[in-house]
C-alpha positions as CSV (number, residue, x, y, z in Angstrom):
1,X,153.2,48.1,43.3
2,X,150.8,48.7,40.7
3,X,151.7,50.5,37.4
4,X,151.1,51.1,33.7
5,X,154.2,50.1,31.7
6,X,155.3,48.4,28.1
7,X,156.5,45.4,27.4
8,X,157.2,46.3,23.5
9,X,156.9,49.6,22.0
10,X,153.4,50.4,19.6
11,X,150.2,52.6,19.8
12,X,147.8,53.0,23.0
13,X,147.2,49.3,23.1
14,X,150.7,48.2,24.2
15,X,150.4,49.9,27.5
16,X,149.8,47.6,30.7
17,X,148.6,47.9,34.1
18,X,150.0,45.4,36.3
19,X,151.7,44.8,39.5
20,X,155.8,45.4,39.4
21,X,159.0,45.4,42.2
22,X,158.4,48.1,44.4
23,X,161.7,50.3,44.1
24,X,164.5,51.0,46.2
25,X,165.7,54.0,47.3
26,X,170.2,54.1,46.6
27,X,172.0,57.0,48.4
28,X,170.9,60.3,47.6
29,X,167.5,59.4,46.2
30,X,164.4,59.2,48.0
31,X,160.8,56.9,47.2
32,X,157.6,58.4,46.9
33,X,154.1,57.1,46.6
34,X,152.5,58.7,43.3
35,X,149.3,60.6,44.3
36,X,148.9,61.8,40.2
37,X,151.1,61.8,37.4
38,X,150.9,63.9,34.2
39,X,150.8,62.1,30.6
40,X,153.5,64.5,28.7
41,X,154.3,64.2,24.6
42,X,157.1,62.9,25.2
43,X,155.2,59.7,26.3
44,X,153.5,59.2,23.7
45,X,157.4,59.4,21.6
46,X,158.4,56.7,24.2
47,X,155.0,54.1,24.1
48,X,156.0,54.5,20.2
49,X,159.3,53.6,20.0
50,X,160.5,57.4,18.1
51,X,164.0,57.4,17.0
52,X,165.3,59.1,20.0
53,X,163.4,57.0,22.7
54,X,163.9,53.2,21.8
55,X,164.2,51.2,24.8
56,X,166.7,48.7,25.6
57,X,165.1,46.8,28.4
58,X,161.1,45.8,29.3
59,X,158.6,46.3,30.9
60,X,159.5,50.1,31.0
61,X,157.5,52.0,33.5
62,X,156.8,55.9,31.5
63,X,155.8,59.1,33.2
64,X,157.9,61.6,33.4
65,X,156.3,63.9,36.5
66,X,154.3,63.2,39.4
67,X,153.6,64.4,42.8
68,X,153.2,62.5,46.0
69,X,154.6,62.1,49.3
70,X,157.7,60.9,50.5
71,X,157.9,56.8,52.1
72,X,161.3,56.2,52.0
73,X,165.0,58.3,52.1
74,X,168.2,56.7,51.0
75,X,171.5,57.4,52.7
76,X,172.7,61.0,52.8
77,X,169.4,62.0,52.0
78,X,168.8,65.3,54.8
79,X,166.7,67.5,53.5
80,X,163.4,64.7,53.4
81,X,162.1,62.5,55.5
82,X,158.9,59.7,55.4
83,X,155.2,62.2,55.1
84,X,156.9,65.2,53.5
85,X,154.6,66.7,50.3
86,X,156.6,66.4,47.4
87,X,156.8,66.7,43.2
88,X,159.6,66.1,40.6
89,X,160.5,65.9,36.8
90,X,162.3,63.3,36.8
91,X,165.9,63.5,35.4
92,X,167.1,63.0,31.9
93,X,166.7,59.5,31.3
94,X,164.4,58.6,33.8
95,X,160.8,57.8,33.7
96,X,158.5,55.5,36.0
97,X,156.0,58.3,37.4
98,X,152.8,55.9,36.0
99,X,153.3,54.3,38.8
100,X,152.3,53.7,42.8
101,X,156.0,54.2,43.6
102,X,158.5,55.9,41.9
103,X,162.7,56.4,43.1
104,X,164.2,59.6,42.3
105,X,167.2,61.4,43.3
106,X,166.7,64.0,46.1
107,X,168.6,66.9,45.0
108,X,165.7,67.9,42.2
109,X,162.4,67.4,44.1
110,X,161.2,70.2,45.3
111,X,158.5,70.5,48.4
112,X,154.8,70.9,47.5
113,X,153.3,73.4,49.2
114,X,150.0,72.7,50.7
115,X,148.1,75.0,48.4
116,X,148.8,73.4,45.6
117,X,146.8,69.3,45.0
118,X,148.7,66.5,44.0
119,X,146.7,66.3,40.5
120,X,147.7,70.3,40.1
121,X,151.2,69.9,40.9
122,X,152.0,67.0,38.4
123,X,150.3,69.3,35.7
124,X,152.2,72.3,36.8
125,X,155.5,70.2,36.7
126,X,157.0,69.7,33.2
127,X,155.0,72.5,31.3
128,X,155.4,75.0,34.4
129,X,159.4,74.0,34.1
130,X,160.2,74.2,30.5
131,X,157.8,77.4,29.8
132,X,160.1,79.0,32.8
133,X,163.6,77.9,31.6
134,X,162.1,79.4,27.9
135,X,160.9,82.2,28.8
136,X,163.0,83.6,31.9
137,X,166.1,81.3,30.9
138,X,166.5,80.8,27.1
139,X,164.7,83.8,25.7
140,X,164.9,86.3,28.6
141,X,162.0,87.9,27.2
142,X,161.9,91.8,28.8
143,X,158.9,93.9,30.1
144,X,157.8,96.1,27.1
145,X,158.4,93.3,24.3
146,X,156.2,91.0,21.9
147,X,156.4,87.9,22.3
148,X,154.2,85.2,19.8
149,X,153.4,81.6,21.6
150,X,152.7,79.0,19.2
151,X,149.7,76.4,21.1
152,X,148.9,78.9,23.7
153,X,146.3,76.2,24.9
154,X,148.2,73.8,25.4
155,X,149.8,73.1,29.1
156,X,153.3,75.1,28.1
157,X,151.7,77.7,26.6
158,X,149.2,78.5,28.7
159,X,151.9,78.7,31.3
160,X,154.3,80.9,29.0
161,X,151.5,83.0,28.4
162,X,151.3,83.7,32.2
163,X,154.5,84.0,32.5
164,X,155.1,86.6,29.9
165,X,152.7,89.0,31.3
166,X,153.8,88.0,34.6
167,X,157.2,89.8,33.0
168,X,155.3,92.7,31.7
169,X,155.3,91.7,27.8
170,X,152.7,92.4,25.2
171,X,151.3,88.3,24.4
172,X,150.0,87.1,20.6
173,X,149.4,83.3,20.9
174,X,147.1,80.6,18.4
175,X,144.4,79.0,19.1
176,X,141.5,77.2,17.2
177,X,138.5,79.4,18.1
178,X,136.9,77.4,21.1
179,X,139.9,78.3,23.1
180,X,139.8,81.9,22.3
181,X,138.1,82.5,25.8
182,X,140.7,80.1,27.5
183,X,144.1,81.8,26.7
184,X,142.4,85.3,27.0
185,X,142.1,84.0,30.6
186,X,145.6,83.9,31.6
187,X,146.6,87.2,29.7
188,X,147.0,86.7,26.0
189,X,146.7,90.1,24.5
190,X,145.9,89.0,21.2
191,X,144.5,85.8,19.5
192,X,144.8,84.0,16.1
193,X,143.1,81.4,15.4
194,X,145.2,78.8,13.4
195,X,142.2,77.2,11.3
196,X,141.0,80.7,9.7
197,X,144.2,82.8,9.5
198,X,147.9,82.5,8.6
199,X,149.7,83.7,11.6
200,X,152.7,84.8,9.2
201,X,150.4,87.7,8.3
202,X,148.4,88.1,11.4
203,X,151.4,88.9,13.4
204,X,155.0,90.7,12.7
205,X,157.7,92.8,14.4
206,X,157.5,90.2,17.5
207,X,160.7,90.2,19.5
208,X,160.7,86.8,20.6
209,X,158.5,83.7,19.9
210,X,158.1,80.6,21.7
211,X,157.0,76.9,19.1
212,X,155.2,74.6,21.1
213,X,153.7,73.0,18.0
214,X,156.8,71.9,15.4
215,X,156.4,71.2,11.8
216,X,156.0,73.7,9.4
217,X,154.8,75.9,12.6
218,X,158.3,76.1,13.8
219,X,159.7,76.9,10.4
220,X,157.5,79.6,9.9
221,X,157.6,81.3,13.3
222,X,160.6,82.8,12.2
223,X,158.8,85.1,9.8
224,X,157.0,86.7,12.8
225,X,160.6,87.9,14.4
226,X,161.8,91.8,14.1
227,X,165.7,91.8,12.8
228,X,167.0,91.2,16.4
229,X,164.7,88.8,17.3
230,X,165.1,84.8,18.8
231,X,163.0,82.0,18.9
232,X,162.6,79.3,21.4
233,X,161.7,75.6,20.0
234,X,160.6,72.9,22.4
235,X,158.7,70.8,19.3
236,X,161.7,70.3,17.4
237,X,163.7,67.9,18.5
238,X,167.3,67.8,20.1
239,X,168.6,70.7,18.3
240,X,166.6,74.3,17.1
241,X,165.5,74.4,13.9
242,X,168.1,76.1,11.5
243,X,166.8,79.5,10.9
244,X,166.1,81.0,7.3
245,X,167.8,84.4,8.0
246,X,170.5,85.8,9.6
247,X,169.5,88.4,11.5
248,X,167.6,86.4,14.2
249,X,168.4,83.7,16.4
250,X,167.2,79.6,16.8
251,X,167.4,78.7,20.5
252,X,166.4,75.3,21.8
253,X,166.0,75.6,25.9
254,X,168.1,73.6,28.0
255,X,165.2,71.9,30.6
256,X,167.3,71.2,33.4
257,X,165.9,69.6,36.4
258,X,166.3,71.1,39.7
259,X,164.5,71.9,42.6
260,X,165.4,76.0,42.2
261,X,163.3,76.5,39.3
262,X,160.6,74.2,40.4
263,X,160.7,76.6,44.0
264,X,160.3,79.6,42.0
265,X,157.0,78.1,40.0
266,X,155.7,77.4,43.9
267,X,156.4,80.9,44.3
268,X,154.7,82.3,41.7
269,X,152.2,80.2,42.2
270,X,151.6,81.2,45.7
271,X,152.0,84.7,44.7
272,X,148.8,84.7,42.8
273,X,151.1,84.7,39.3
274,X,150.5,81.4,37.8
275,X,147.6,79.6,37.7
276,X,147.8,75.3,36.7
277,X,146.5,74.3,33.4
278,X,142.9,73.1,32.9
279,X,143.4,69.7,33.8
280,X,141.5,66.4,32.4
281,X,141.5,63.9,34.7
282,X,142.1,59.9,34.5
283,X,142.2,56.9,36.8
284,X,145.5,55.4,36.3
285,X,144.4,52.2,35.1
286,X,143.2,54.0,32.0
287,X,146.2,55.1,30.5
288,X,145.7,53.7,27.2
289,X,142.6,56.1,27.0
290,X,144.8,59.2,28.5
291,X,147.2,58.5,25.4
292,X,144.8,58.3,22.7
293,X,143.2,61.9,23.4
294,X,147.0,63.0,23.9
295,X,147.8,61.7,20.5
296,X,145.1,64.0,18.7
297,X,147.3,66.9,20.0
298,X,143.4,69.0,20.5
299,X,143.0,69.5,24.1
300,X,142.9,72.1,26.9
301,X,146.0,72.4,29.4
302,X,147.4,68.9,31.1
303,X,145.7,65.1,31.0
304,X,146.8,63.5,34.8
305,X,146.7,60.2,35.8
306,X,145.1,59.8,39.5
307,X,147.3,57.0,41.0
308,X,145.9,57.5,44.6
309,X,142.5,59.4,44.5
310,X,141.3,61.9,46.7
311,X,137.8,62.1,47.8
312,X,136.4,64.6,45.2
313,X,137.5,62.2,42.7
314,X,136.8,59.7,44.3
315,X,132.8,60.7,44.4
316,X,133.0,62.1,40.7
317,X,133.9,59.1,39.7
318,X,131.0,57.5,41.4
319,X,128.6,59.5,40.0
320,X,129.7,59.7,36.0
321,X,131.7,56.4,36.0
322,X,135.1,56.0,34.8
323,X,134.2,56.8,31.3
324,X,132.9,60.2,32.5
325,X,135.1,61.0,34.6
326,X,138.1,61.5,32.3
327,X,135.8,63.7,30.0
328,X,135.8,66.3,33.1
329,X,137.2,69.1,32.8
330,X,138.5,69.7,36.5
331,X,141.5,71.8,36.7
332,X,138.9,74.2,39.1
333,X,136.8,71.8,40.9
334,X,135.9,72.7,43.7
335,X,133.5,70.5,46.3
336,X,130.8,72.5,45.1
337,X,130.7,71.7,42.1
338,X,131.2,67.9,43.0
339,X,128.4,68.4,45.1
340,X,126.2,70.2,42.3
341,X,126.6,66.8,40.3
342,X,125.6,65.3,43.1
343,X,122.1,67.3,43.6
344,X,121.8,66.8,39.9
345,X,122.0,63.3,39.5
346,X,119.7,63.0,42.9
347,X,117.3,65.1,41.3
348,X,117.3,62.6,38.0
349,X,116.7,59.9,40.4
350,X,114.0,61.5,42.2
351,X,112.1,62.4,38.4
352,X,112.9,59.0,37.4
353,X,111.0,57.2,41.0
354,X,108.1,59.5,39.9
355,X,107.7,58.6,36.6
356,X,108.1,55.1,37.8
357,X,105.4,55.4,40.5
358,X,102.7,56.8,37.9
359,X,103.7,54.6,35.1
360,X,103.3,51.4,38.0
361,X,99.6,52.8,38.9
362,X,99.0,52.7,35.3
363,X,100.6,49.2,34.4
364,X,101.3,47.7,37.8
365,X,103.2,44.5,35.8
366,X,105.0,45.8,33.0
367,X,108.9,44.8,32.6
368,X,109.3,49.1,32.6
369,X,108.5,49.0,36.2
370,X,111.2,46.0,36.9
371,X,113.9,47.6,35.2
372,X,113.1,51.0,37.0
373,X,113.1,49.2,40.6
């Protein structure tokens, strides 16, 4: 199979696409072929070598979420079988989504629902399951409260955002101004933008908060809190920050994978509820270019990696080249818009053959009219 991996830990540069051993499925675990895969933080920590993710043994396969569809069931695996529409975090330990194949166990892959793509439901995956298990699980946030999400453009906190109004809670998030329009979107009640204003005085009285940033941004969430109040920290590390007063609480959620929460963000989903995060889009093969914009930390939503394209990629692609086609923003595209790019670079073609044609009547041998034809 075909798949990006390391062979030694270091920046964008170290990561490979090459051919490794297909995997086989033990008991209880099941193969899939990897439509899309989503690049997560965490990857980046991994590629790098951080302090909690050095690697033992190479080449080492990264991804941690995908979506695809099922080509192989070990023993005692029921509940699948070879065709079925699938997508996984994978569990604690495990990575290998960058990949055309990927073994995981069974019991936490859930089924994707046919209304949901491949490239949405690896973006969905991770942020979709750790904004639910902080949200619902670790913070329990309650209709009628405040709730301040740190990075509410980013792919958890757009999805915490739509979560917490899902809930019936009042939503105060950051953003740099050119996303103002984009977290309004899924609900955000109120914005600050982080470049012009110190969120410490911008918001107070919150009942909850949710970091998705770390730093000095976690430290100083916990100003925002009412006596009373908790924080979630996802940013931080193993272990929630300590926190500077004793009247609130420091929580660090406890992202579990299973396939029950990962059913209930299909439902909500379906329910009209949650929406996916604008998604940038990359061939696999380009990896190394996925990681450097992840590594600037300033981007809308989810990056994907397209391991098996679909048409409308496929033709995108085509028409903008590989360089262009992972500046695209195309959590929403739809095939009219794929075939408005179309028209438009027919159109150019069209102009250009006419400017052609009138410049060959003029000067019937200049090099201008080779290069043109």
């Amino acid at each position: 199979m075909k798949a990006v991996f390391i062979d030694r830990h270091g920046g964008p540069e170290v990561l490979k696409y090459g051919e490794l051993p297909d995997p086989v499925p033990n008991p209880g675990e099941i193969v899939a072929d990897v439509h899309a895969a989503s690049v997560n933080a965490a990857d980046r920590k991994v590629r790098t070598g951080g302090s909690l993710y050095v690697q033992a043994r190479f080449p080492h396969v990264l991804g941690r979420d995908f979506s695809g569809v099922v080509s192989a069931v070990g023993e005692r695996v029921a509940e699948f079988r070879p065709g079925d529409a699938v997508f996984a975090v994978c569990d604690v330990g495990q990575e290998g989504a960058y990949a055309e194949k990927i073994a995981i166990k069974a019991a936490i892959v859930a089924r994707k629902p046919a209304s949901l793509g491949h490239v949405e439901a690896a973006a969905l995956a991770v942020p979709g399951l750790t904004a639910l298990i902080a949200i619902e699980d670790t913070l329990r946030l309650r209709a009628g409260e405040t709730i301040l999400i740190q990075g509410g453009a980013g792919g958890v906190g757009s999805v915490a955002i739509q979560l917490a109004k899902h809930i019936g809670a009042r939503v105060i998030t950051t953003a740099s101004a050119a996303n103002h329009s984009y977290v309004r979107g899924p609900g955000a009640d109120e914005v600050i933008d982080y470049n012009a204003q110190d969120f410490t005085k911008a918001a107070s009285g919150c009942d909850a908060a949710l970091d998705t940033v770390g730093a000095d941004v976690a430290q100083r969430s916990f100003a925002v809190l009412k006596p009373g109040g908790r924080a979630a920290f996802i940013a931080s590390g193993s272990q929630a920050p300590k926190a500077p007063r004793g009247d609130v609480q420091s929580l660090r959620p406890n992202v579990a994978r299973d396939r029950s929460h990962l059913d209930r963000l299909v439902a909500l989903f379906e329910a009209g509820a949650l929406r996916v995060p604008e998604v940038t889009r990359f061939p696999v093969s380009e990896a190394a270019t996925a990681h450097r914009v992840s590594q600037t930390r300033h981007f809308r939503g989810k990056l994907v990696l397209v391991v098996k394209p679909g048409p409308r990629f496929e033709v995108l692609r085509r028409r903008t080249g590989a360089e262009g086609a992972h500046d695209q923003r195309v959590s929403n595209i739809k095939f009219s818009f794929v075939a408005k790019v179309c028209r438009s670079r027919a159109n150019s073609l069209e102009s250009a053959r006419r400017r052609r044609d009138k410049k060959k009547a003029r000067h019937p041998s200049t090099t201008l009219t080779k290069r043109l034809n």
